[in-house]
Structure formats: structure tokens, C-alpha cells
N, C-alpha and C positions, 0 to 999 in steps of 0.2 A: 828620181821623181822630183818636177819641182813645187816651187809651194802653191802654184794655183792646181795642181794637179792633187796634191794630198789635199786640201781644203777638196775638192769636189769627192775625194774617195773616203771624206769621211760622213758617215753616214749621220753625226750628232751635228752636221752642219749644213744650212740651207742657204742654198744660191736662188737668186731673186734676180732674173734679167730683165734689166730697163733699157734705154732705148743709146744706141749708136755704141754696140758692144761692150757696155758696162754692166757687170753683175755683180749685186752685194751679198754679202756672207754675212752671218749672223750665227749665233750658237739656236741649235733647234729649241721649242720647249718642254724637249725629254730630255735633252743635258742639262738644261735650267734645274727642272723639278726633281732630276733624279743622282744630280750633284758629280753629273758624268765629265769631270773637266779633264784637258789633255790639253799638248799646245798649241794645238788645231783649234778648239772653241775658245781658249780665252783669245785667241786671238781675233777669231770671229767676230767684232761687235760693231758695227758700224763702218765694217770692209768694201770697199768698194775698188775693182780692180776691172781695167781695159783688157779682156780677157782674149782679144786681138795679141797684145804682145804680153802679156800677163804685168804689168806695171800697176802698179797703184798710183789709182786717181785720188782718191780718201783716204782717208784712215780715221780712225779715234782712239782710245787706250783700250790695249788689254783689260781685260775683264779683270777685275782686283775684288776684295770682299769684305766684308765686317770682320773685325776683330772677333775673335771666338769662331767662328762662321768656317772654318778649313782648320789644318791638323796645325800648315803653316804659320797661319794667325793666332791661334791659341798664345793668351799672354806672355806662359812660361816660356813660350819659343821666340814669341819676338825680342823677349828678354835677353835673347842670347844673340839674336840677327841683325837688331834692330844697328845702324852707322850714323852717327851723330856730323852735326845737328840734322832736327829733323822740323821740316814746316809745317803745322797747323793752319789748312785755310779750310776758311769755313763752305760747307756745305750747302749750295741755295736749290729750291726745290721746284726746278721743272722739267722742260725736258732737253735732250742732248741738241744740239745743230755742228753740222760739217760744214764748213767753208774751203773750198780750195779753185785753183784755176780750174776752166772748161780745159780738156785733154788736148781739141784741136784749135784756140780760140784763149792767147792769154791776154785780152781784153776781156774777156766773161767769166763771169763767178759759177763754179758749179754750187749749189746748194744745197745740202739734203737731212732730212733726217734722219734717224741708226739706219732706217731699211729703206729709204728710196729719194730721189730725188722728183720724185711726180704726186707723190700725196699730199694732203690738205697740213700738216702738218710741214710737210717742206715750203707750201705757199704761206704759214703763217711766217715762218722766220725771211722767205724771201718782202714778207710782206714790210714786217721791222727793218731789216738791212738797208730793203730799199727808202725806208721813208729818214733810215738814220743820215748818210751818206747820200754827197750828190753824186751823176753820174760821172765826173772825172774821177772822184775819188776811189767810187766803184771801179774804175778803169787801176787805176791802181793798185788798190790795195792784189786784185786778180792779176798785177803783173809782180806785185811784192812775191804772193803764194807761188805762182808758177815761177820765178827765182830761185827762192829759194828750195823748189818742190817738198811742199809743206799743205799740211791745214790746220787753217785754223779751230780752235773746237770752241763752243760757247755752250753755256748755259740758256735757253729761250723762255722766260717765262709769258704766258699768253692766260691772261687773266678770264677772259670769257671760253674760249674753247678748250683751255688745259688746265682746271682749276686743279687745285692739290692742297693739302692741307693748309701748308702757309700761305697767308692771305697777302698777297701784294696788291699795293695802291696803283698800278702801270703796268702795263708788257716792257717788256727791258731785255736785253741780251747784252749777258756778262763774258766777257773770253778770258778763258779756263786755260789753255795751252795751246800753243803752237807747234804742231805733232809735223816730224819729217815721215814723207811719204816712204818708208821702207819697210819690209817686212817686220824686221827687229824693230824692234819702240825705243824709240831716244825723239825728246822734246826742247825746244827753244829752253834756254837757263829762264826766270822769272823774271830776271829784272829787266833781260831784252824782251821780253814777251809784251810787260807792261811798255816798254817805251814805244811798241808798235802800235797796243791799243790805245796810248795819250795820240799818236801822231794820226791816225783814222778818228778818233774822235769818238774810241768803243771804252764803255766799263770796262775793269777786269776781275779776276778774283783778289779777294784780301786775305793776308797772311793774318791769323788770327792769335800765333804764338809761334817763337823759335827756341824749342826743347834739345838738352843741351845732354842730357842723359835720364837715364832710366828714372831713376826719383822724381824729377821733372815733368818727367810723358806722366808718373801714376799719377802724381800732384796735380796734371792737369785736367786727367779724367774724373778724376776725384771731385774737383771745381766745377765741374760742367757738367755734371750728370742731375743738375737740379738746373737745369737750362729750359725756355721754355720756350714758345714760339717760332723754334727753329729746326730745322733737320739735323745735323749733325755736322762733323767736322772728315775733312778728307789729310791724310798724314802720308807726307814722302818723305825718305830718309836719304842721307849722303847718298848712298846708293842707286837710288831711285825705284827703293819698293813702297809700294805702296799701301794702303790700307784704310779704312772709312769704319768711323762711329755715329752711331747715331744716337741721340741722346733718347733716355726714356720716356717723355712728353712726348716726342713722334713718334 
């Protein structure tokens, strides 16, 4: 069985088809609420796959979780898991955006958010990208992505339609990583990541600490659990597991 065929015979995962053979996956929200994970729903989270040849047009990350939040996150276990060093960047609070080439057309950006490329939601960040970027560069950067068959992921914060607790002065769209398009997750290293977003002319995320072993990750939760105005912080290690805090003021 291949993987677009287990993703559709699992029942904790829902397919969404949108227009010219692409359908996205998503984990249901009875595996959300009732903490039913497998590697079929984390993987689920803003999938989008040409289900003509089963290839991936998008992607986003694996589903990852709050410290304590799984048996795997529980402190005493990353205590033992955790591959040094590990990056602290901090967490900004909006919502997800996909970026990657059009399937048939690598002069055009496909755009979308977790679940569709046709929602008001997909037209707020086509709305930013477009006003960030002229049309050459749009040409570009959609022949960067289709290169190296990749997306990019960003942050979209949209001040009047997507308010959220943190109060930004601007809509702004920060990029977060640059995910290759394969089943398995493996991401652009950071510092290439950042040189793609200086050469487009996109924010990106900030390293907010590099924790160097265990005394260091407590000492720094320890430091930041009296943090205010902010959402939290997102932690990948050597390895590239991942894991998200969020401080208690959110």
C-alpha cells in the first residue's frame, strides 16, 4: 500500500479535494480531541498531494507538541532523548501559510493555508506575498521552490481578520522553514533558509537561544516562564525533534 493510499484508509484523516487533482489531508477533529495519533495524522497537517500521481505539491511539519502534552515529551524523557545543541526560536502567534511551485506552471506560486488553497484565509497571505514581492521576483522565487521541490512555510499574521491574543502593529509574514516536498520530513539547515528569505526580501524566524545540554534547556525555561506578551518558544534538537512551550501568560 502506498502512502497516499494509507492516508485515504485512514479513517482519523480527512481528504479535502480542491481543484485540478489536488487533495489535502489533515488529521480529523476526533484524533485532535481524542489524542488518537499514528503516522498517518501527524503527518497529516497541511498535506497536499497531486493524487493523479500521488506526489506532493505541499507540505508543512509533522504535527509535534507541548512539552508534557505526550508520554514522548514528558520532561524526564526528553531528558534522556533530547541531541544537543538544541535551537530555541521563538514562537509568533498566527496562522500557518504554504508556499510552493504551481504542479503544472513553475512560474506560479501555489499558496495555501493548512486545508486549502481557495479560502479567504489562502487570499489573505496571497494578498501580503503579493503586495511584498514584484511580479519577477514572484517568478522566482516559484522557480527557486519548484528546484528545489520544496515549500516554503511561513508564519501570516493578518491583524484585522486573524486576531489572536498577541497584538501586532502590521500583517507581516515571517518564514519558518523550507520543508522538501517528501513524505519523510527533512527541512532546508537555517542558515540557508535565512539567506533565501534576506535574497526574496521575506522576514524570517529568530533563534532565541542555543542550549547546549540539559541544565541549560531547565535554566532556560526556568527564565522564561515569567515572559509576557508572547506565545511561546518552538525547540529542535541535533536530531530534528521537535517540541513547543508556551509560556504561562498565553
Amino acid at each position: 500500500m502506498n502512502e497516499l493510499e494509507m492516508l485515504r484508509n485512514d479513517d482519523l484523516v480527512r481528504e479535502k479535494q480542491l481543484d485540478n487533482g489536488i487533495s489535502s489531508f489533515n488529521y480529523s477533529n476526533k484524533c485532535f480531541y481524542k489524542k488518537q495519533w499514528n503516522e498517518e495524522t501527524i503527518k497529516a497537517r497541511g498535506l497536499f498531494i497531486d493524487t493523479s500521481t500521488g506526489n506532493i505539491v505541499a507540505r508543512s511539519y509533522n504535527k509535534f507538541f507541548n512539552i508534557e502534552e505526550r508520554p514522548e515529551t514528558k520532561f524526564n524523557v526528553l531528558k534522556s532523548t533530547f541531541q544537543y545543541p538544541i535551537a530555541a526560536y521563538y514562537k509568533y502567534n498566527g496562522f500557518l501559510a504554504l508556499v510552493a511551485a504551481d504542479k503544472d506552471n513553475p512560474d506560479k506560486l501555489f499558496i495555501a493555508s493548512k486545508s486549502t488553497n481557495q479560502g479567504e484565509y489562502a487570499g489573505y497571505i496571497k494578498t501580503i506575498i503579493h503586495n511584498l514581492l514584484p511580479e519577477f521576483d514572484l517568478r522566482c522565487f516559484a522557480h527557486f521552490l519548484h528546484e528545489q521541490n520544496a515549500t516554503a512555510i511561513f508564519e501570516c499574521i493578518n491583524i484585522e481578520h486573524d486576531p489572536h491574543i498577541i497584538e501586532y502593529k502590521y500583517d507581516d509574514l515571517i518564514m519558518l522553514d523550507i520543508i522538501y516536498n517528501d513524505y519523510d520530513y527533512h527541512h532546508m539547515d537555517y542558515n540557508s533558509m535565512r539567506n533565501v528569505a534576506d535574497t526574496f526580501g521575506f522576514k524570517s524566524k529568530n533563534v532565541a537561544a542555543t542550549i547546549n545540554n540539559w541544565s541549560d534547556f531547565v535554566d532556560f525555561i526556568q527564565c522564561v516562564e515569567d515572559y509576557a506578551n508572547m506565545e511561546g518558544f518552538v525547540f529542535e534538537d541535533a536530531a530534528g525533534q521537535m517540541v513547543k512551550y508556551k509560556v504561562p501568560w498565553y
